[in-house]
LUMBA-545781 format. One line per field, with one value per residue (C-alpha): x, y, z; residue in one letter; residue number from 1. Coordinates in Angstrom, 1 decimal. Example, Ala and Ser with C-alpha at 12.3 -4.5 7.8 and 13.67 -1.06 7.14 Angstrom:
! residues 2
X	12.3; 13.7
Y	-4.5; -1.1
Z	7.8; 7.1
res	A; S
n	1; 2
END
This chain:
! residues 321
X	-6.9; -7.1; -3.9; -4.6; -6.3; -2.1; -0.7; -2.5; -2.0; 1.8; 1.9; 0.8; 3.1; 3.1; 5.7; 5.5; 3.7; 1.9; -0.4; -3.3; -2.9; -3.3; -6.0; -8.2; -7.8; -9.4; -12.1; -13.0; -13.6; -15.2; -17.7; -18.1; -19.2; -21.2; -19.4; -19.9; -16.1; -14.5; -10.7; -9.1; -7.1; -4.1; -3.6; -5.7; -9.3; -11.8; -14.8; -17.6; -20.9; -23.7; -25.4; -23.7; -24.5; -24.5; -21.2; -17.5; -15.7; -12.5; -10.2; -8.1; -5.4; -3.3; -0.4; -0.3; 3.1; 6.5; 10.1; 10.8; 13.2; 13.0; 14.5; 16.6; 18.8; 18.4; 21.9; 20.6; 18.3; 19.5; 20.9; 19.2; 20.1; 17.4; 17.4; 15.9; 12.1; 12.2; 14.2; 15.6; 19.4; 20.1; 23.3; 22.6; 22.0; 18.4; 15.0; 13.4; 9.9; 10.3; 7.1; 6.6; 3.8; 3.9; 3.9; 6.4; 9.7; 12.1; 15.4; 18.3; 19.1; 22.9; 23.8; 26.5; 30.1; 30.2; 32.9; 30.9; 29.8; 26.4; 23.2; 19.6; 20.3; 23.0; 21.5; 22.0; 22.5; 20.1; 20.0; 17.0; 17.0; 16.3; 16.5; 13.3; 13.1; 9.9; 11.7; 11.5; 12.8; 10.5; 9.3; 9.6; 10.6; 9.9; 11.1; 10.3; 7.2; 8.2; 5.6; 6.2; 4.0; 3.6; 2.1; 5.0; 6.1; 5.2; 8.0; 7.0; 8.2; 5.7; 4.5; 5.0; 2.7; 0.2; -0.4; -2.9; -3.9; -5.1; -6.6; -8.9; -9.8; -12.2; -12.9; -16.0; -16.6; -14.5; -14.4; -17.6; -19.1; -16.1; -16.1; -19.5; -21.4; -18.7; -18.6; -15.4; -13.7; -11.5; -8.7; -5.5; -2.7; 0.2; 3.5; 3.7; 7.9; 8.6; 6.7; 3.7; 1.3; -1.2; -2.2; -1.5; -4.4; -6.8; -6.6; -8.2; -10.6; -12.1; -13.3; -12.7; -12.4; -9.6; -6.8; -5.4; -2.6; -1.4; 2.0; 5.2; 7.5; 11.0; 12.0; 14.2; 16.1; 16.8; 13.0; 11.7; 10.2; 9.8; 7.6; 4.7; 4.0; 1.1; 1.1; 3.0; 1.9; 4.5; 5.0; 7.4; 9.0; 9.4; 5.6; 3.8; 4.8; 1.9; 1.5; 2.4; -1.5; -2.5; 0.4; -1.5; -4.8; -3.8; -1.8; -4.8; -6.6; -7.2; -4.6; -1.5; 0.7; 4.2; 5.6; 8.3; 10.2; 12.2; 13.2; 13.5; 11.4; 7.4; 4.3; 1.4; 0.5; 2.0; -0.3; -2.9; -0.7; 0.7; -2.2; -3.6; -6.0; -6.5; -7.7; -5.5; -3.0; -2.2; -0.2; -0.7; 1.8; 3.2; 6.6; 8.3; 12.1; 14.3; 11.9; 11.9; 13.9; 13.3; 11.9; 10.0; 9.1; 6.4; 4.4; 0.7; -0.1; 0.4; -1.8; -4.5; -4.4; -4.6; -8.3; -8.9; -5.5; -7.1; -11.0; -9.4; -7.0; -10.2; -12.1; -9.1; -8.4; -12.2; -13.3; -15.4; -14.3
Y	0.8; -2.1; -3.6; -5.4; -1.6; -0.2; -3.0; -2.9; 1.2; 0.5; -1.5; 1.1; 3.3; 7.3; 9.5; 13.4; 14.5; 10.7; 10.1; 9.0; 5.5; 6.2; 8.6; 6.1; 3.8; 6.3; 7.2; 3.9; 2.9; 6.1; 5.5; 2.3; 4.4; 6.3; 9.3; 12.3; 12.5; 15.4; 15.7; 19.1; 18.6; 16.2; 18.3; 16.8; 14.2; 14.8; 13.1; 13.7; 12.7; 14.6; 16.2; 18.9; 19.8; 23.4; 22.5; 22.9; 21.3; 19.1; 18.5; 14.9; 15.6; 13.2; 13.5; 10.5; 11.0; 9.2; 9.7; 8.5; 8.9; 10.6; 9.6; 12.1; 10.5; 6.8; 5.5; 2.9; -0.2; -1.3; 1.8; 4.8; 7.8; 8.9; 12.0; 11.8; 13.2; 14.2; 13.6; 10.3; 9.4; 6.4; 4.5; 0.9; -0.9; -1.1; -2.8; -0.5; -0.3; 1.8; 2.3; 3.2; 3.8; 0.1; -1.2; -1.4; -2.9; -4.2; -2.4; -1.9; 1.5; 2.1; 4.3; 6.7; 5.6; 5.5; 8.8; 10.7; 14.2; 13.0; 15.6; 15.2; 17.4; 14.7; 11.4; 8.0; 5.0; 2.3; -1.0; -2.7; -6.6; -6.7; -4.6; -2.2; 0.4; 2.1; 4.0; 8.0; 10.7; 11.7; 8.6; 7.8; 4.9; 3.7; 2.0; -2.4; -2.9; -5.7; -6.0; -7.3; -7.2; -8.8; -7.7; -5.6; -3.8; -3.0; -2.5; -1.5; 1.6; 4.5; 4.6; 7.8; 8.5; 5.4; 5.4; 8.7; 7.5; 4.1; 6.0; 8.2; 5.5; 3.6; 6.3; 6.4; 2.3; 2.2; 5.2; 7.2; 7.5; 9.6; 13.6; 13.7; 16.7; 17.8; 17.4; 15.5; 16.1; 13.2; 14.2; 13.9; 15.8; 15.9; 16.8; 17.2; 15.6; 18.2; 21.7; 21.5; 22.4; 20.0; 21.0; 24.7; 24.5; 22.4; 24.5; 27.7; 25.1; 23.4; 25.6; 24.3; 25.2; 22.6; 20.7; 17.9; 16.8; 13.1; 12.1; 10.7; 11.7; 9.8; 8.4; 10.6; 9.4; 13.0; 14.1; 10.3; 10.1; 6.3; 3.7; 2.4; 5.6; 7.4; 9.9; 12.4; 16.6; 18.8; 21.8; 23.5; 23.0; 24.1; 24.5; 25.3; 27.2; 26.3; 28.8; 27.5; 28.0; 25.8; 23.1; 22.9; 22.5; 19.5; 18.1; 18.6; 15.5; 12.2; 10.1; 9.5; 11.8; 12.6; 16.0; 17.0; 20.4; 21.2; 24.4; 22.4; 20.1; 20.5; 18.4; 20.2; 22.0; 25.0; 25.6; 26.8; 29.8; 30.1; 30.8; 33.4; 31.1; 31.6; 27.6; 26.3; 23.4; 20.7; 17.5; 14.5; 12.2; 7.9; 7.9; 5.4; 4.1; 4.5; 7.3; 7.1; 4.3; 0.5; -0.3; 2.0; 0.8; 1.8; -0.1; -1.2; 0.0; 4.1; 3.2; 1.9; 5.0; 7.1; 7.8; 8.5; 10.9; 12.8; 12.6; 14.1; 16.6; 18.6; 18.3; 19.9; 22.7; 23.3; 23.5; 26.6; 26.5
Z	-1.4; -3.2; -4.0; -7.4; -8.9; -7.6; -9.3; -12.6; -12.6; -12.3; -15.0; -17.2; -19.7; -18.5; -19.0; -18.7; -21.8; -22.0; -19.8; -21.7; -20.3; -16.9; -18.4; -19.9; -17.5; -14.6; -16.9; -17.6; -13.5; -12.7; -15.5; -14.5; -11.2; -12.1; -12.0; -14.3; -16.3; -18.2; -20.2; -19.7; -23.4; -22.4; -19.0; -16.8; -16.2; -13.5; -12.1; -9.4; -8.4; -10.9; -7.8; -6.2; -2.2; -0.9; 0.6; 0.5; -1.6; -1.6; -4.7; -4.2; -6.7; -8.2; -10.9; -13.9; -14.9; -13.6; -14.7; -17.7; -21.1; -24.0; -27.3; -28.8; -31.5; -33.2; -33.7; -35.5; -35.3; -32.1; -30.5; -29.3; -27.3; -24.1; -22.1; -18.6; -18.2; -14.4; -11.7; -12.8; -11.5; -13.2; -11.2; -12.9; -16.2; -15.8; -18.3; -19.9; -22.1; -25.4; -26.7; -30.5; -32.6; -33.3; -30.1; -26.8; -27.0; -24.5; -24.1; -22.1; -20.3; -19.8; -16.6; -16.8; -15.8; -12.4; -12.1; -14.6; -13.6; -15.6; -15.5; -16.6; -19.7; -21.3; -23.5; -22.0; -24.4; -25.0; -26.4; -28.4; -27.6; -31.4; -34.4; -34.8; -37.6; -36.2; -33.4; -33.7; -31.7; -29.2; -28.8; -24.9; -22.3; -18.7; -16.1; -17.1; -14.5; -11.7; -9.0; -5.3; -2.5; 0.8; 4.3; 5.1; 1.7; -1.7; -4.3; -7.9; -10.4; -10.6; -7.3; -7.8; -8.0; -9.4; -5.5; -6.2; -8.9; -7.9; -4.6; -6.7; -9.5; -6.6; -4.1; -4.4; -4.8; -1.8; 0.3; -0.5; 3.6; 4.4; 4.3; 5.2; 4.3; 1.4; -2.0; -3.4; -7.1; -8.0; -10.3; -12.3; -13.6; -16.5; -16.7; -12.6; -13.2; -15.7; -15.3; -13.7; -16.7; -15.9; -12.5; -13.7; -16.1; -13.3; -11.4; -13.3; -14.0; -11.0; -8.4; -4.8; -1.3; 0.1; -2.1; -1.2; -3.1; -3.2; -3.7; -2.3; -0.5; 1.2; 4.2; 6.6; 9.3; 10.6; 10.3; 12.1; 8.4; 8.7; 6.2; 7.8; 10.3; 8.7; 5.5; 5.5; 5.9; 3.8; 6.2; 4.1; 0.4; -2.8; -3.7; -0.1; 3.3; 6.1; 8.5; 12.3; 12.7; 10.0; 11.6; 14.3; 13.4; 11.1; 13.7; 15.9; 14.0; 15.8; 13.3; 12.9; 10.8; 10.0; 8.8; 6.8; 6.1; 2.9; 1.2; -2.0; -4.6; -4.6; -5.8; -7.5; -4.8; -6.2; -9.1; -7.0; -5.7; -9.3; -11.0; -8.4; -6.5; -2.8; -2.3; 0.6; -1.4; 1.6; 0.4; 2.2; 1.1; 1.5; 2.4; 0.0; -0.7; -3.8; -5.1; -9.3; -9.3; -10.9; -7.3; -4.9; -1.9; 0.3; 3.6; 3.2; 6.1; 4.9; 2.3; 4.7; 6.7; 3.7; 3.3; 6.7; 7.1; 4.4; 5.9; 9.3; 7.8; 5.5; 8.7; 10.6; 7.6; 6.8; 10.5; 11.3; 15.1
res	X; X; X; X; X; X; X; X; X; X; X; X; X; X; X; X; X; X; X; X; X; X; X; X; X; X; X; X; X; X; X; X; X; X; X; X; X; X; X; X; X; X; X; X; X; X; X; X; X; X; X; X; X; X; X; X; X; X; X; X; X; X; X; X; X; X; X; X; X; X; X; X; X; X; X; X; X; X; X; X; X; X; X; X; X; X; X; X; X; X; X; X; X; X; X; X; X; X; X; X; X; X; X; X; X; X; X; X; X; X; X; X; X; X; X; X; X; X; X; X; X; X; X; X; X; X; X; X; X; X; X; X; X; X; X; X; X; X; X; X; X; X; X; X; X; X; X; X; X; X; X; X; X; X; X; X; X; X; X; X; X; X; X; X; X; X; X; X; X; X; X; X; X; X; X; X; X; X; X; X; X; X; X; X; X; X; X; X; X; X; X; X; X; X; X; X; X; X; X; X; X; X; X; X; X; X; X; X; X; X; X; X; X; X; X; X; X; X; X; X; X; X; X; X; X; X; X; X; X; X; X; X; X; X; X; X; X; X; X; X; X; X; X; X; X; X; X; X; X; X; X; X; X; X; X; X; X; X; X; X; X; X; X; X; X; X; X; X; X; X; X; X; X; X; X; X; X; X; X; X; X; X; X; X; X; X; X; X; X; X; X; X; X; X; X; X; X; X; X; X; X; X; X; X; X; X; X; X; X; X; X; X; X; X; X; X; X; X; X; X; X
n	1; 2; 3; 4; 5; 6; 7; 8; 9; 10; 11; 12; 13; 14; 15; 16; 17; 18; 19; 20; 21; 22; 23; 24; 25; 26; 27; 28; 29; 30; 31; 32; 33; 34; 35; 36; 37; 38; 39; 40; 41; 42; 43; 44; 45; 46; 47; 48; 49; 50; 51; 52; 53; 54; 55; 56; 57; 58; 59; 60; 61; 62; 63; 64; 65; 66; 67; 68; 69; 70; 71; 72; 73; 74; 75; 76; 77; 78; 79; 80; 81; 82; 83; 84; 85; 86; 87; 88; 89; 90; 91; 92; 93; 94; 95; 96; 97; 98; 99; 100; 101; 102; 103; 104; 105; 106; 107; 108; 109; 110; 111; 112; 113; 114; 115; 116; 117; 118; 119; 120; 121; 122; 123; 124; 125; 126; 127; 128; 129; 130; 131; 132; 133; 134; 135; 136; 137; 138; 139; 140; 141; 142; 143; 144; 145; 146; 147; 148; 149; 150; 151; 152; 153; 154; 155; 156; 157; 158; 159; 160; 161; 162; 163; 164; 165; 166; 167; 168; 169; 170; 171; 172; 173; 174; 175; 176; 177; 178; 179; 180; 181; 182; 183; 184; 185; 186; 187; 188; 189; 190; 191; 192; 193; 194; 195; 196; 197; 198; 199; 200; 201; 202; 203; 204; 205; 206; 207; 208; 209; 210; 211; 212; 213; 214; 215; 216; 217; 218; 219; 220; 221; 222; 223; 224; 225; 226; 227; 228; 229; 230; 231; 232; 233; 234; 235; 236; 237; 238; 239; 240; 241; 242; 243; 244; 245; 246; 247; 248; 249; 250; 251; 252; 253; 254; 255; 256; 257; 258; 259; 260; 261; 262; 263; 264; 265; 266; 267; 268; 269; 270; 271; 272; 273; 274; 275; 276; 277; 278; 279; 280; 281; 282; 283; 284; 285; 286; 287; 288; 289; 290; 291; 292; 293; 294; 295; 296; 297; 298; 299; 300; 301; 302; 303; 304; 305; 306; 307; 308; 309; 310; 311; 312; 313; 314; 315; 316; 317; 318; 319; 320; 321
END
């Protein structure tokens, strides 16, 4: 993956219900590709080559949407009131980008007290470094967008999940010689923070025989979830269940993988199921640090290992042995 395509995805402005500038921007370098493009509505884009093989056929799925805020009272021309937009647990004063139908505006989120019993559902205050009139409710806000990067981490907002994004906006400038013999769909969903609808409405569209879902997912001590190991293979959570038998033929692949096991949270793997649709969901995820916070961290080198994690695990699921 190129790191200056992650870098300029993060710095775009895409909260649940506003994705159409991570939108554009992947329809814009899969043109540029050559690729044929389509917009399911606001829910979802998709791209693939204009020929189509007598062969199965693998769905790389990635969500547009981070965490953000939602404003649901103006106090006045300096002081608004946000609810959260996904799991976001503010503990700081943090920067902020409010954007308006005039334009974006620099603001000032203010975290809870710190012995507040503070939810998702209760408003947050923030503060407008100047006066603006234009502000509405509804409008929304992100996370200010600082980059870092060096040969041992990257730290940004919205790698979660601009990582999947930025993989699938070059995959076929950069990755096109791998899964030989299959057919690939590149594509992107909305609203995977808040409710899923996005990938819900993919996936009665797009007809595949493998999904592989990219995401995040943490660090864990007590699993040996550790940055810069390999992706990650969700065994169990909120959204999928693998059978022991599909464990094992995953694990069976010549790279290195991690795996993980939760009874809790999910990615869009669980639209497939949802909606009645037998395709096998696998997500192969980057562990990361300080997930939907100001600064997520992840290692280059998970990144590097990504395409061929996901070249060896469809091999692995799709195998007729």
């Amino acid at each position: 993956m190129k790191l200056d395509t992650l870098k300029h995805f993060c710095s775009l402005h895409a909260t649940p219900g506003d994705e159409h500038e991570v939108f554009d921007a992947l329809i814009q370098r899969w043109k540029a590709q050559g690729l044929d493009t389509e917009r399911i509505g606001n829910y979802a884009v998709i791209a693939q080559p204009g020929e189509h093989k007598k062969a199965d056929t693998v769905l790389l799925l990635a969500h547009a949407d981070s965490p953000g805020f939602i404003v649901q009272s103006v106090r006045s021309p300096t002081e608004v009131e946000v609810i959260a937009l996904g799991g976001v647990h503010p503990t700081h004063d943090a920067a902020l980008l409010l954007k308006t139908s005039k334009g974006t505006l620099p603001a000032l989120l203010h975290a809870p007290e710190a012995d507040q019993a503070w939810s998702r559902t209760m408003p947050l205050l923030v503060t407008l470094d100047q006066p603006c009139t234009d502000v509405q409710k509804g409008d929304r806000a992100c996370w200010a967008f600082n980059w870092e990067a060096n040969e041992d981490e990257v730290a940004s907002p919205f790698l979660d999940n601009r990582i999947g994004c930025a993989l699938i906006a070059d995959w076929y400038e950069d990755c096109a010689t791998r899964f030989a013999g299959m057919n690939v769909i590149l594509a992107a969903s909305a609203m995977e923070e808040v409710n899923g609808f996005g990938a819900n409405v993919l996936a009665q569209h797009v007809k595949a025989d493998l999904v592989l879902v990219l995401d995040i997912t943490y660090t864990d001590v007590k699993q040996g979830i550790e940055l810069g190991k390999g992706p990650v293979i969700t065994l169990s959570d909120a959204s999928v269940l693998l059978s022991p038998k599909v464990r094992d033929r995953i694990l069976s692949a010549p790279v290195p993988l991690q795996t993980e096991v939760y009874n809790y949270s999910g990615t869009d793997a669980r639209a497939f199921p949802a909606q009645g649709i037998p395709t096998p969901a696998v997500p192969v995820l980057i562990p990361t640090e300080g997930n939907h916070s100001p600064r997520e961290t992840l290692h280059p080198a998970d990144l590097e290992a990504w395409p061929a994690a996901l070249e060896a695990v469809a091999q692995a699921v799709l195998s007729r042995d």
